[in-house]
N, C-alpha and C positions, 0 to 999 in steps of 0.2 A: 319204382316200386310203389302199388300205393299206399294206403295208411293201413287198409285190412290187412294187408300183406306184412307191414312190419309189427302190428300189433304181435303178430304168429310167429315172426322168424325171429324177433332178438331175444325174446325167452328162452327158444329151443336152442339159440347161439350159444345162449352165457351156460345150458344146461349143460350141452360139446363140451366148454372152457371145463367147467368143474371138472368132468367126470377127466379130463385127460392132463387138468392144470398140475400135478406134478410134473411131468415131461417138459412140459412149459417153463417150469420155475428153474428148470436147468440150464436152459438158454438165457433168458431174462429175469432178476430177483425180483422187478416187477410185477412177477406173473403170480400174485399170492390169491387164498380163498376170499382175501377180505375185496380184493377188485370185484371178485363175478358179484360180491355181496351190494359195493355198491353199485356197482354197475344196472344190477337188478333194481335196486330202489329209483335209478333214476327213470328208470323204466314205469317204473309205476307211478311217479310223481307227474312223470308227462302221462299217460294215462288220465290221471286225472283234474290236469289242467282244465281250465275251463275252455270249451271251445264251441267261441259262440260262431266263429267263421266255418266251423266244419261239413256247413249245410252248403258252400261254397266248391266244397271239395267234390261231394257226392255227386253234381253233375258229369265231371270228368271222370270217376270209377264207373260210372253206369255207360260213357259215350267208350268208356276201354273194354267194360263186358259187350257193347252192341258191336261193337265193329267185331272181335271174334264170332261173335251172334248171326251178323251180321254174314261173315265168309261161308258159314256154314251155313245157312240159306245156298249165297251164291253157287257153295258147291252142290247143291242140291238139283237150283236151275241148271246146271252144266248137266246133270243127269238128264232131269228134263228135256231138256234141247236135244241128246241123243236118243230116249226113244221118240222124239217127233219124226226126227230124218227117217228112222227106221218105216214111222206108221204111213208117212207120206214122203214117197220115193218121187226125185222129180225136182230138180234146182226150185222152178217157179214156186209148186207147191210147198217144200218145205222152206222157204223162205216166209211165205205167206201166212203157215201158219206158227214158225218162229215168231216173227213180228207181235202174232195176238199174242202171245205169251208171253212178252211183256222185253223183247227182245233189245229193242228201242232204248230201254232207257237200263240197259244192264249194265253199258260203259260207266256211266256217271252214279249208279249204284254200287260199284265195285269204288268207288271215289269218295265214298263216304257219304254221297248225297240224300240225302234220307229221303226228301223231299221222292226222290229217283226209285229209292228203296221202296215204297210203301207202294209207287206206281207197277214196278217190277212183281212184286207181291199178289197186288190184287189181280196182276194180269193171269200170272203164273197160277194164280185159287182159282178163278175162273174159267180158265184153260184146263186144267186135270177133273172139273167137276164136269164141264161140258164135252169133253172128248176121253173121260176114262174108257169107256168099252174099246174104241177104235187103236187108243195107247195100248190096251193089253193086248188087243188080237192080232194087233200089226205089228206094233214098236217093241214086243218082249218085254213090257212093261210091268213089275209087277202089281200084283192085287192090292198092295199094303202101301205102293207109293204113294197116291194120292191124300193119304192123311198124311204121310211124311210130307209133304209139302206143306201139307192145312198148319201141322203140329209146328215145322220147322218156322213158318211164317206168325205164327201165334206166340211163339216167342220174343222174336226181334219186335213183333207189335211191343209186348207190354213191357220191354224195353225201351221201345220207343215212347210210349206216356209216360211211366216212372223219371227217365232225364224230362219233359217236359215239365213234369210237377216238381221236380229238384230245380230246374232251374227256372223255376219260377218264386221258388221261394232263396235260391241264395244270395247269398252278398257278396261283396268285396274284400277284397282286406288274405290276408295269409292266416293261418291256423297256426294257433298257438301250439298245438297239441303235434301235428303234423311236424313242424319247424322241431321240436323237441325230441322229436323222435328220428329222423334222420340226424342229430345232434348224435343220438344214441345209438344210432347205424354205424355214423363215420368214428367213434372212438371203438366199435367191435373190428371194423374193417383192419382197425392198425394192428390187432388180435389175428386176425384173418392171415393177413400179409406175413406176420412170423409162425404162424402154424402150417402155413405152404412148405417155410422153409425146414421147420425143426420136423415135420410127417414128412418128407421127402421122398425116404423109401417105405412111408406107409399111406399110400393113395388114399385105401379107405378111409381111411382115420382124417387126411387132409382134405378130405370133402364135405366133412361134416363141416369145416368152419369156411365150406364158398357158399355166401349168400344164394349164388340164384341153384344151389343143389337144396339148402335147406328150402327155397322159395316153392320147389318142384314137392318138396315133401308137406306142404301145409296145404298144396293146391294149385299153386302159383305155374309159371311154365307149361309147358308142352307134355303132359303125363300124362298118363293114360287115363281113365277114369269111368264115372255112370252119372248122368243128369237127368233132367226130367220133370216134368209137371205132372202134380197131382190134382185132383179136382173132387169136388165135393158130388153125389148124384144129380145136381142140378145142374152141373155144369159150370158150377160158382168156383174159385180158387180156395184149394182145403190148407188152409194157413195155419202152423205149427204142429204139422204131424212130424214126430220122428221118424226119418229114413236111415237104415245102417247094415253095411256088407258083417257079418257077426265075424266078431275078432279084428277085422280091419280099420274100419272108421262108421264115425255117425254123424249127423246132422238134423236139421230140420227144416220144414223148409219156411219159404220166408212168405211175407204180405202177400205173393203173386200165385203162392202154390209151386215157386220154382227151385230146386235144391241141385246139390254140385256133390258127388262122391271123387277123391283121388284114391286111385289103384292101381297096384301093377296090372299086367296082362294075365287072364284068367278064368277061369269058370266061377259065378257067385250064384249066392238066393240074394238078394234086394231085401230087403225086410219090409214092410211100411208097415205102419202105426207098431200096435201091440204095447203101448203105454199110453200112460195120459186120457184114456178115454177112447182111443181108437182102439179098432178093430185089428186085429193083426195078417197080413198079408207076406207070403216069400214068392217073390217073382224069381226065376231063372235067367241070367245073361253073362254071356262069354264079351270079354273085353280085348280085344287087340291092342296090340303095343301101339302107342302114341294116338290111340284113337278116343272119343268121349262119347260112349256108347247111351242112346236113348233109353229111358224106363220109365215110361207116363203109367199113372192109373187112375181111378176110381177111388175114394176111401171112404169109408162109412165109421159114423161111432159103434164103440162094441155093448152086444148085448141086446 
């Protein structure tokens, strides 16, 4: 789990404990209000440990967002590759122009090869900008694909410089802050382990104390959701606009113009801006179960 990730789940943990810590204190006398009390300070004492190694860490949280980043490209070229067959019937041909499309090096880019990644990419840009008409008229290809490829590959890009700039600037050494906070994990866990048993025949109640179910509710996991890149009318990254499904969750987005919503499956409006100086925007999108639905825009300041 990484650090973002426990920063979000042991607060909501120890939150579970309180609201259900009676039931608890029946099984074990250990289980009083003054544990979740400290329990919570130590949480916040590693919080605000010093951590000068944490610049160490962020390489590997950015190479764990590229590689999901990263799939979802792949899954994308697997589209690609089925309307090529379509537009160009013919083993020869449709091998031939597989290949330009960046065919070559999709084994060793599904391998984490970045190096492989970037080459797959530009093939695949290249490819939908120089044969979009032939893909639609032939391959059943839609009209909207080819930015999906542009959009999808512009992402993993500026994943791809941000770990470059992180690990250029980190060090060696373990995080004080990190080490302290899985500290703070493994004493919830023993929490965890008699709440399985004392909710037994109350499932829901027993789920609130399994880590990767709270993990699935901060963001973490395999959940449904809306991402997306924003961008300024220059086409520059629009860095700290508010994004928010109203009533469900909000965020902002970060340096890159890039933000993460988790939600069930759904119909929403998307919000963007409408504080801070932005302009306000409700975009429309239906969310399928287990899927992270695109929502790029444009944003301008208001007024």
């Amino acid at each position: 789990m990484s650090q973002s990730d426990l920063t979000r789940v042991l607060p909501l943990a120890w939150q579970n404990y309180q609201d259900h810590q009676p039931k608890l204190a029946g099984y074990k006398a250990r289980y009083t209000p003054e544990l979740a009390t400290a329990a919570q300070g130590r949480i916040e004492a590693a919080l605000l440990l010093p951590d000068v190694q944490a610049r160490n860490a962020d390489p590997e949280l950015t190479r764990i967002e590229l590689v999901t980043q990263g799939r979802e490209f792949l899954e994308v070229w697997q589209w690609l590759e089925g309307y090529i067959e379509g537009a160009y019937p013919g083993e020869a041909s449709y091998k031939a122009m597989r290949d330009a499309a960046g065919y070559k090096s999709y084994a060793a880019a599904a391998g984490s090869d970045w190096s492989a990644m970037t080459a797959l990419m530009n093939s695949a840009k290249q490819f939908v900008q120089l044969h979009d008409a032939e893909l639609q008229a032939k391959g059943d290809m839609p009209d909207t694909f080819a930015a999906r490829v542009l959009a999808e590959a512009a992402d993993v890009e500026t994943l791809l410089r941000r770990m470059a700039r992180e690990a250029q600037t980190a060090t060696d050494g373990t995080s004080a802050r990190l080490t302290a906070l899985l500290a703070c994990l493994e004493e919830f866990m023993v929490v965890s382990r008699d709440a399985q048993r004392v909710f037994l025949r109350q499932p829901d109640v027993a789920r609130l104390f399994q880590v990767e179910y709270l993990r699935g509710l901060v963001g973490g996991g395999a959940q449904a959701g809306v991402r997306g890149t924003l961008t300024l009318a220059d086409g520059g990254p629009a860095a700290g606009v508010p994004v928010a499904i109203a009533g469900q969750t909000d965020t902002v987005t970060d340096a890159d113009g890039r933000y993460a919503l988790a939600v069930a499956a759904g119909s929403y409006a998307v919000v963007l801006g409408g504080s801070g100086g932005w302009a306000r925007q409700e975009l429309p999108v239906t969310v399928e179960a287990g899927v992270k639905k695109r929502v790029d825009g444009v944003v301008g300041k208001a007024g």
